[in-house]
N, C-alpha and C positions, 0 to 999 in steps of 0.2 A: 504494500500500500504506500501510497504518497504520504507526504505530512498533512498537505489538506484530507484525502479520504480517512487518513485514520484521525485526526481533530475533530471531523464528523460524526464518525462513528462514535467517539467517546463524549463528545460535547465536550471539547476541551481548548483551551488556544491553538492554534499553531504554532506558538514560539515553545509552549510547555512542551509538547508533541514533541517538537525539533529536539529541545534539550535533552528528552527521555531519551531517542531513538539517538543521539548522539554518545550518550553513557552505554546505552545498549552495542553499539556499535563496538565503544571502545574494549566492551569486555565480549566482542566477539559472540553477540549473543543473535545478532541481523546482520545480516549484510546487504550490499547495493546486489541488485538483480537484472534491473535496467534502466536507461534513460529514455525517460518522454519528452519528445519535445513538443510545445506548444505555442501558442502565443506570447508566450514571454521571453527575454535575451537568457537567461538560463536552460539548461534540459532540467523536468522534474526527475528526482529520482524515485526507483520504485525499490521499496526496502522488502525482506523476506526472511523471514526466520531461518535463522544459520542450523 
């Protein structure tokens, strides 16, 4: 999931979200799976349970 679809999912911010999945990351617990790109100058990323 993106950081927007799971901040939906939970009803939560997006900056919370980022932060969680950023810890999550670091201890190897999700990893990056793909990039979306869209309408914005970034690609979203889409996260996945390691």
């Amino acid at each position: 999931m993106t950081f927007d679809q799971l901040a939906r999912a939970l009803s939560a911010s997006h900056s919370g979200v980022e932060h969680a999945v950023q810890e999550l990351h670091q201890d190897r617990r999700v990893l990056p799976c793909s990039k979306e790109r869209g309408g914005s100058f970034r690609p979203t990323i889409v996260w996945g349970i390691a």
